[in-house]
C-alpha positions in Angstrom: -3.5 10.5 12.8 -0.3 10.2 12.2 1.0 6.5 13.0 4.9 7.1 11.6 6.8 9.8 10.2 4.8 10.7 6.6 2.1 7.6 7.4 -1.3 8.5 8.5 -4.3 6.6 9.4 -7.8 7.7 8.2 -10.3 6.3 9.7 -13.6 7.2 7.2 -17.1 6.4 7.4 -19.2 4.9 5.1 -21.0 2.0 5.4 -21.5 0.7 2.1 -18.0 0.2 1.1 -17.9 -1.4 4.4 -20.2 -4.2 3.7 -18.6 -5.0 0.4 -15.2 -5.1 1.1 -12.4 -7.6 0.8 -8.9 -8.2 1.5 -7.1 -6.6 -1.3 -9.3 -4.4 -2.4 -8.5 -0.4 -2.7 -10.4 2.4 -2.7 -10.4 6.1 -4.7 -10.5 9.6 -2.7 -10.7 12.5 -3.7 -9.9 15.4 -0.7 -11.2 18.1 -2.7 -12.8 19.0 -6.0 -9.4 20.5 -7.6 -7.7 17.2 -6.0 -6.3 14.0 -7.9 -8.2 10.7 -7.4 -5.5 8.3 -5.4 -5.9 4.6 -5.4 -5.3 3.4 -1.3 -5.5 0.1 0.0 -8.4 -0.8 2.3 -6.6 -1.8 5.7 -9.6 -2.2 7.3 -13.2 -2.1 7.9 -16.2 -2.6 10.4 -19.3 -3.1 9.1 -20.7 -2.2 12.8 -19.6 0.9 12.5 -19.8 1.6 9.3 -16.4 2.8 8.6 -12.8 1.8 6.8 -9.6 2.6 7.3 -6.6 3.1 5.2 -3.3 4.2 5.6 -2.6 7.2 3.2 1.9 7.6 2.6 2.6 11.0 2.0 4.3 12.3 -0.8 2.8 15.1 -2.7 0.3 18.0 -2.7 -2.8 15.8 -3.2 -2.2 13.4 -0.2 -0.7 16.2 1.8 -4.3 17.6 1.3 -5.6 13.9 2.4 -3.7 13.5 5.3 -4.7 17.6 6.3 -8.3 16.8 7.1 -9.5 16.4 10.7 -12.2 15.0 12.3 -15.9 15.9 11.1 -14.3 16.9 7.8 -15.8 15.3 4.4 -14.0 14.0 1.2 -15.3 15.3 -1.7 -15.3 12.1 -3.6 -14.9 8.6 -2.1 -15.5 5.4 -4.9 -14.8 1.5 -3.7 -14.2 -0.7 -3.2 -12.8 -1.6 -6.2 -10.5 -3.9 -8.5 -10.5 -8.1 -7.7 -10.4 -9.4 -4.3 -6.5 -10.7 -3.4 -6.7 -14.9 -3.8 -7.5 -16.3 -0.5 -8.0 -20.1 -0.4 -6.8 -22.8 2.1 -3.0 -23.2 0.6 -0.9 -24.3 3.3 1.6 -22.6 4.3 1.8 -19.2 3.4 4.0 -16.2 3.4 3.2 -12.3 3.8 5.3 -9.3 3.5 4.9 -5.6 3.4 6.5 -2.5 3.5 5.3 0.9 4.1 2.0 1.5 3.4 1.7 -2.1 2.5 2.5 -2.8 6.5 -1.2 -1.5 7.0 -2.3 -3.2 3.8 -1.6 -6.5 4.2 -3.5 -6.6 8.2 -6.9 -7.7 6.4 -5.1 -10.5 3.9 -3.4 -11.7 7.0 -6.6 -12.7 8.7 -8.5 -13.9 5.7 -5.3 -16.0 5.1 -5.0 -17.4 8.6 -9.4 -17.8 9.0 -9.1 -20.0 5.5 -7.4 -22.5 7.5 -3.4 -21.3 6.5 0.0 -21.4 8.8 1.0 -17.8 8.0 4.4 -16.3 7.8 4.4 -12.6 8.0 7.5 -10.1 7.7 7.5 -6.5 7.5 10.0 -4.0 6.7 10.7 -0.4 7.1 14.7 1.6 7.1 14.5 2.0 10.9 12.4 1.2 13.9 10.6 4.3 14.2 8.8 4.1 10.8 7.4 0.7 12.0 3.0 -0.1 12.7 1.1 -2.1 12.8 3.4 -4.5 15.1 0.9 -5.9 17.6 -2.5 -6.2 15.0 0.3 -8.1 12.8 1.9 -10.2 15.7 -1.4 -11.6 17.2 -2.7 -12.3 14.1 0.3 -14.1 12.4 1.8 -17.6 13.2 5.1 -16.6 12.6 6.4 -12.7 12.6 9.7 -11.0 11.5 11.0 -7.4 11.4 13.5 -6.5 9.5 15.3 -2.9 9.1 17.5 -1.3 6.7 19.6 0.3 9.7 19.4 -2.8 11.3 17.5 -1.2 14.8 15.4 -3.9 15.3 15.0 -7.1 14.3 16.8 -8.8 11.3 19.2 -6.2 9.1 18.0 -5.7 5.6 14.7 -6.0 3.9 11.7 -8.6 3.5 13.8 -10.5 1.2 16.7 -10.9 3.5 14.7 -12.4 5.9 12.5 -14.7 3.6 15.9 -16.2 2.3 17.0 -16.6 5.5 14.3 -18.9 6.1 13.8 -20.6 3.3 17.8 -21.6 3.9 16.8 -22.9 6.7 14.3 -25.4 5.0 11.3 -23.7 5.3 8.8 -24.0 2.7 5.7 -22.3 1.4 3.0 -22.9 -0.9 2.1 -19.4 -1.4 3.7 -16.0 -1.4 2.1 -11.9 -1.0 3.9 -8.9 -1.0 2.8 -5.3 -0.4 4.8 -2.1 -1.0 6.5 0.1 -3.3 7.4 -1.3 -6.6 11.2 -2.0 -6.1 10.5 -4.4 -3.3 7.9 -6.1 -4.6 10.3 -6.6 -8.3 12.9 -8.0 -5.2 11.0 -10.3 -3.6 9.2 -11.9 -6.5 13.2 -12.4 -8.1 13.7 -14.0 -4.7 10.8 -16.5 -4.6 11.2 -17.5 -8.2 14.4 -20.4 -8.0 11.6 -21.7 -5.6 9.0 -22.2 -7.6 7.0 -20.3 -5.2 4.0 -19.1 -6.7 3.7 -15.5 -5.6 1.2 -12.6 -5.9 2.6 -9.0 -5.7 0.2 -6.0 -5.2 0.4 -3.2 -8.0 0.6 0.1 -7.5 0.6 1.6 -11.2 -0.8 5.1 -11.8 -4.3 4.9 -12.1 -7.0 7.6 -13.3 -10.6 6.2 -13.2 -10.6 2.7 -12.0 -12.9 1.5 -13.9 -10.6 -0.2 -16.6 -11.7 2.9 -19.5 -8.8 5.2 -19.5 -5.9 2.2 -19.6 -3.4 4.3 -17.6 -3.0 1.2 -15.4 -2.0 -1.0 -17.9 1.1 -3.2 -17.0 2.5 -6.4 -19.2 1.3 -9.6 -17.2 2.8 -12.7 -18.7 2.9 -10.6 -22.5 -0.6 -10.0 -22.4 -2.1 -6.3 -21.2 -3.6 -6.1 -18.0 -5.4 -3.3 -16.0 -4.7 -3.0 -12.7 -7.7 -1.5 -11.4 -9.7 -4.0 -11.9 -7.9 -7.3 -13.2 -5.7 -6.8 -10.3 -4.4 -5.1 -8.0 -2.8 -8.8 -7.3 -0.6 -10.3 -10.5 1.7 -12.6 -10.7 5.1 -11.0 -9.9 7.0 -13.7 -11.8 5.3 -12.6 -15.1 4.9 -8.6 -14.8 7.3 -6.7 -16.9 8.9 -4.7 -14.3 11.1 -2.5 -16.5 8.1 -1.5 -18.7 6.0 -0.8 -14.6 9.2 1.4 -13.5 9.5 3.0 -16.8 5.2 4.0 -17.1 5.7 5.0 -13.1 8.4 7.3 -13.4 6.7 9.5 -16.6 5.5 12.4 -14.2 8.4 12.0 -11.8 9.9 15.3 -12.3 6.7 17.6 -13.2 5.2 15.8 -9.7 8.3 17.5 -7.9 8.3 20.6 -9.3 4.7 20.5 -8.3 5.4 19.9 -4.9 7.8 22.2 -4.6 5.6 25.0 -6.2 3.0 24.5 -3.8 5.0 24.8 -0.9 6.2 28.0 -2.0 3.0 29.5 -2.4 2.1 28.1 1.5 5.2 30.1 2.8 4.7 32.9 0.4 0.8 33.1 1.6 1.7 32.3 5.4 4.8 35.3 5.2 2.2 37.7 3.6 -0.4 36.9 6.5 2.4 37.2 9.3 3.3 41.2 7.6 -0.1 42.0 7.8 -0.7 40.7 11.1 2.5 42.5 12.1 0.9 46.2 10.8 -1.9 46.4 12.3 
């Protein structure tokens, strides 16, 4: 279903990546056979029922083919869960944020957070109040829980690092930082944490192919040294990735992605037009 504008929740069976799972962990789908395999945070899981869920952003043809499937309908390829577990030890005081998809993505690392004994901080963002989930599973869950919005609609004006700034002014401290979202904010919030001395993990999203650490397209600079994403992260340390060489590998297949898009969507209307003449002749 769809939760917000372009965010959808799948809810998918299978039992086995249920058992296994852990907070941080992602899984790869693949909707059909022609499809591309897409990396996707596990948001949840019940071993019970045997199922996961995960919260799929759409933004081109392959997870507009995701999100298209309806209950009863099978994935053609479904691989997890994969890449290391996020680091969840008893730190103190610790501090979560996330952002679009990572609003569903950071709901299991809150709870293994607060059962390892931690007083969690948790603040989401989104650009207005409509685009926000998630809001009650996070507020129960957390010790302490902001919103902030771009449009300033609800909650505190600005983004995750408006309000963790805000706080931190106000003497608050934390042993631990998390963020989880697109790359921009997680390149923000790590330069915010850093006169702090806060050590802070930032989930990756790189483009990935495999996931199994043999193709390399993952690979990001960690501290000068290579790393793979799929499976020495998706967790580094955001104050020793090499953002501008991340942005720079993310952005290769920006434009071909769009025209893509765009191609496909042509051919729907095109397809749907020729169906409606035909209908309209007989």
């Amino acid at each position: 279903d769809e939760v917000v504008p372009n965010v959808h929740r799948l809810v998918i069976r299978e039992p086995r990546i249920a058992r296994k799972a852990r907070a941080g962990q992602f899984v790869l789908v693949m909707a059909n056979e022609k499809g591309e395999r897409i990396p996707i945070t596990l948001s949840d899981w019940d071993v019970e029922e045997g199922t996961i869920t995960i919260y799929v952003l759409e933004l081109g043809i392959s997870t507009m083919e995701l999100v298209s499937l309806r209950k009863g309908d099978r994935l053609f390829s479904l691989a997890g869960p994969l890449g290391q577990p996020a680091r969840v030890e008893k730190f103190g005081n610790v501090l979560l944020g996330g952002g679009c998809y990572g609003i569903g993505g950071i709901l299991p690392l809150t709870r293994a957070m607060k059962e390892a004994g931690n007083h969690v901080t948790v603040i989401i963002e989104a650009r207005s109040n409509y685009l926000l989930y998630n809001v009650e599973e996070l507020s129960s869950l957390a010790d302490d829980f902001h919103i902030t919005t771009s449009d300033g609609s609800v909650g505190t004006k600005g983004h995750v690092q408006t309000k963790m700034e805000e706080l931190l002014a106000e003497g608050r401290t934390f042993d631990r930082a998390f963020f989880m979202g697109c790359t921009f904010m997680l390149m923000q919030c790590a330069n915010a944490t850093r006169p702090y001395g806060i050590p802070t993990g930032v989930a990756l999203n790189a483009i990935m192919l495999d996931g199994t650490g043999m193709c390399g397209c993952c690979r990001v600079s960690v501290g000068g040294e290579t790393r793979f994403v799929c499976v020495d992260g998706p967790e580094m340390d955001g104050h020793a990735v090499d953002w501008e060489e991340l942005f720079t590998r993310k952005h290769v297949y920006r434009e071909e992605e769009a025209v893509s898009y765009q191609s496909h969507a042509c051919r729907a209307l095109t397809g749907f037009e020729r169906e409606s003449l035909q209908g309209g002749d007989e």
